[in-house]
N, C-alpha and C positions, 0 to 999 in steps of 0.2 A: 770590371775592376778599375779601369781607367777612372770612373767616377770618383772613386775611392783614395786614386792614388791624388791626392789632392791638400796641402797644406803643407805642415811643420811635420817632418819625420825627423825621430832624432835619432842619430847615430851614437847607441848606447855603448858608453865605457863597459867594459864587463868587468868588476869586482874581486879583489882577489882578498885569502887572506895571508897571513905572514908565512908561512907554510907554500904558498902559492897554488891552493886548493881553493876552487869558487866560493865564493864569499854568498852565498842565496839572500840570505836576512840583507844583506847590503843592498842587496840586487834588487830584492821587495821593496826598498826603502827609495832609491832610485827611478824606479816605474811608479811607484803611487806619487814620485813628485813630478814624473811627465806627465802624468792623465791629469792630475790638479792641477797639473799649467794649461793645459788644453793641448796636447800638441793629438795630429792625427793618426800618426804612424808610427811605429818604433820597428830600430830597424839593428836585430844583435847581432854580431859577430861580421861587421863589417872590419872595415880598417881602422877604426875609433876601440871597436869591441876585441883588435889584438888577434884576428882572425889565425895568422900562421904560428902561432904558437899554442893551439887549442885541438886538444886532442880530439879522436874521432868517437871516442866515448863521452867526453867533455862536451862535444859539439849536443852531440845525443840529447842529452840529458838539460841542456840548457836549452835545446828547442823545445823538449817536450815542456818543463818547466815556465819558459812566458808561456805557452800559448793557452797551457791552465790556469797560469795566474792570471793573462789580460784578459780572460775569458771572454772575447770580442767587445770590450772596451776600448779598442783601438786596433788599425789595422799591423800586423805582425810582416816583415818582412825579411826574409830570414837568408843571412851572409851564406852563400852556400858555393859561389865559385870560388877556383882556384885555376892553376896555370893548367891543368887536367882536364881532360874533357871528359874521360869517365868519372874522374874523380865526383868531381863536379854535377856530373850527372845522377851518380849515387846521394850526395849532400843534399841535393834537390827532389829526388824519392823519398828520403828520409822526411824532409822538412812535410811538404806533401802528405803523408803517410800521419806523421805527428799533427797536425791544424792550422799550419801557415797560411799565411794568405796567399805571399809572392816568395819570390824569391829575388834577391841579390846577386849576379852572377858580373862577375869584374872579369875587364878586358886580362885574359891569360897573360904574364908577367913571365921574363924573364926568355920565354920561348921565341919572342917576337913574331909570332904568325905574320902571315900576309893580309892584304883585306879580304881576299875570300877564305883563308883560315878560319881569319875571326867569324864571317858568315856562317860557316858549315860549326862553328863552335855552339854559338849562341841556338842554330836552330837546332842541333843534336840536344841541345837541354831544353827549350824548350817544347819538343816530342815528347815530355816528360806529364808537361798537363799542367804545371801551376804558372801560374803568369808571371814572368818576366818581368825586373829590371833590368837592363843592364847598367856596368858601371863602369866608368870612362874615366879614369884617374892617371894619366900620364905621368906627373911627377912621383906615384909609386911605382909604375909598372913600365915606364922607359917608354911607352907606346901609347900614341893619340890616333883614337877612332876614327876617321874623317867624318863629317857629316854626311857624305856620297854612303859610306859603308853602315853608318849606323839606318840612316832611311832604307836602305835595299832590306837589313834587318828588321827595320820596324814595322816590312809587309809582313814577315812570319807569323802565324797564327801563333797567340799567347806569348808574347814580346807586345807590352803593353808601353813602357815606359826606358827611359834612360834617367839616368844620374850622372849629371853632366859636370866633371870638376876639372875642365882641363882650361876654364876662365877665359876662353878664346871666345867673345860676342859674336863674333861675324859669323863660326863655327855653328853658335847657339843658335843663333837667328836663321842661317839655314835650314834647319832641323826643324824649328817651330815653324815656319813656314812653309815648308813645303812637308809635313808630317801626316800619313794619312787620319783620319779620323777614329779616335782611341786608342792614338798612341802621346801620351804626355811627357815633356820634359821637367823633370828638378833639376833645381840647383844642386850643384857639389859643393858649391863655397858659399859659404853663408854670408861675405860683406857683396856680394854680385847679387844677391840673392833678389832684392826692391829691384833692380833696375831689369832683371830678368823677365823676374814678372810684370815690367811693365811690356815687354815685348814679345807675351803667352805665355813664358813659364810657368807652371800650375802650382809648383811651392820646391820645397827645398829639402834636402838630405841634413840635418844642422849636427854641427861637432857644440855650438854654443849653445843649443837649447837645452842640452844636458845642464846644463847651470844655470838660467835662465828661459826655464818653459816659458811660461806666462806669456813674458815682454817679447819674449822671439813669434812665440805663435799668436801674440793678437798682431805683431809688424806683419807678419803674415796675411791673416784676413784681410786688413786694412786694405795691403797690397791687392789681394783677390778682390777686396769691394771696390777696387778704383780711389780707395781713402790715401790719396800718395800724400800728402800734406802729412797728415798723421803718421803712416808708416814712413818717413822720410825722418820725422821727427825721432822716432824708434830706432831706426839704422844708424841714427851718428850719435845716441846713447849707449847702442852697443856694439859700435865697430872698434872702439878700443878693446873690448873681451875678443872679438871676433879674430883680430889681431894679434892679441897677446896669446890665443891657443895655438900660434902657431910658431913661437917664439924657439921651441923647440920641438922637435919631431911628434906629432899628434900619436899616442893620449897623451903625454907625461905633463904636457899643461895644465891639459881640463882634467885630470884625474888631481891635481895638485888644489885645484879652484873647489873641485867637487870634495875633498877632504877637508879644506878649508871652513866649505858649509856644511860639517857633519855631517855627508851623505854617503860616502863611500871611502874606504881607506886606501892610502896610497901607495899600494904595490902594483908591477910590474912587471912583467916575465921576458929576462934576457930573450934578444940583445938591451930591450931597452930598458933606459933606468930611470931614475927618478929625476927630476928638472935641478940644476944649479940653484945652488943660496940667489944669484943675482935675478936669476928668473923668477923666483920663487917672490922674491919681493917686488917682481913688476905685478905679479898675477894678483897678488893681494892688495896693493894700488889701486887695481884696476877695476874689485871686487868692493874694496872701498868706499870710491867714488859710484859707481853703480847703485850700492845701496842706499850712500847720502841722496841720490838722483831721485831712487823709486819712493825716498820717505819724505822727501819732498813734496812730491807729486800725490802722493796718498793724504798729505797731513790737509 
């Protein structure tokens, strides 16, 4: 699976409609424009995909759903932790059970475990049988992984991968370095993501490629061929989007960007709302200029 875990995963919005009832046709509309952009992985009901406000029926039903529509046209990795460890470990049976690849399982929030909490966490779900990311997101969940605690983790059988967003290099570079063999780190943040992978990173979790497959997952290869002229080139074309998703609490930018391009409409499920008029006019600046960029470069 480590093979696999390898390029552009994107961290899909999940769709609502006005009603706040899954929006599917949106959601279909969405995945056939990440498989057209090339990206490898899609990854729902992360923190992009609105994860704590999604019911356990909701959940259901949306994992059985990609995993018939991508019908392994891309690898599936499916949000399935929570601050719970049965919980969690139940989301992860399900996902499993329905035809995920991996699973998703983010540092438990709110609880503040110890480091050997976190250990006995990640291995109690991993016993499970489907391979493991973990997800190391500090600025959601109050709590940063050390690098000491996630290698001791990454010896556990089927704990293939981390998703590293807590932007600490030296953190990263520990982990990649001293990592045993097939166990791969992603990026958590997608302007880190070139320079990541110049120091093993093997690709990236992206909130941007939702709006720009294509251009995010060829900056990606590029990065993986050693093409860093090119994909460097790529990174400071979209590090103003990369930037602007996060102008306000993630989705409410990129679901604003992604309604923008007719792909999905802009609803939200309290707490969170919809992006300021001021933001609303960076994101379309920004969307703008991107497109004058790529019609450029096509013409």
């Amino acid at each position: 699976m480590h093979k696999l875990l390898r390029g552009t995963g994107t961290a899909l919005a999940t769709p609502f409609h006005a009603d706040g009832t899954i929006d599917f046709e949106s959601f279909a509309r969405l995945i056939d424009y990440q498989l057209e952009g090339g990206v490898e992985m899609l990854v729902p009901l992360g923190s992009t995909g609105e994860n704590p406000t999604i019911t356990r029926t909701e959940r259901t039903e949306i994992f059985r759903w990609i995993v018939e529509y991508v019908n392994r046209r891309a690898i599936v990795i499916a949000g399935t932790g929570t601050n719970d460890t049965r919980s969690s470990i139940e989301y992860t049976e399900e996902a499993m059970a329905l035809g995920a690849d991996a699973a998703l399982i983010v540092t438990p929030y709110y609880n503040k475990p110890t480091p050997h909490g976190l250990f006995e966490h990640f291995r109690a779900v991993a016993d499970v049988g489907l391979p493991v990311v973990m997800y190391n997101v500090p600025g959601r969940t109050g709590l940063n992984m050390t690098a000491e605690t996630t290698l001791r983790c990454a010896e556990i059988e089927n704990i293939v991968a981390i998703k590293e967003a807590s932007a600490d290099f030296s953190q990263c570079m520990e982990i990649i370095r001293n990592a045993p063999a097939g166990f791969n780190l992603l990026s958590g943040e997608d302007n880190i993501t070139v320079p990541l992978i110049s120091v093993g990173a093997k690709g990236v979790v992206s909130v941007a490629a939702n709006v720009v497959p294509t251009e995010f997952s060829r900056m990606v290869r590029f990065a993986l061929e050693g093409k860093f002229e090119e994909a460097r080139a790529l990174h400071y074309e979209l590090l103003d989007l990369m930037r602007v998703n996060f102008i306000e609490s993630n989705p409410g930018p990129v679901k604003a960007a992604l309604a923008m391009r007719g792909i999905i409409q802009e609803y939200l499920r309290l707490p969170l709302v919809p992006v300021k008029a001021e933001s609303r006019k960076k994101i379309r600046e920004v969307l703008e200029r991107l497109d004058s960029i790529f019609i450029e470069e096509m013409a």
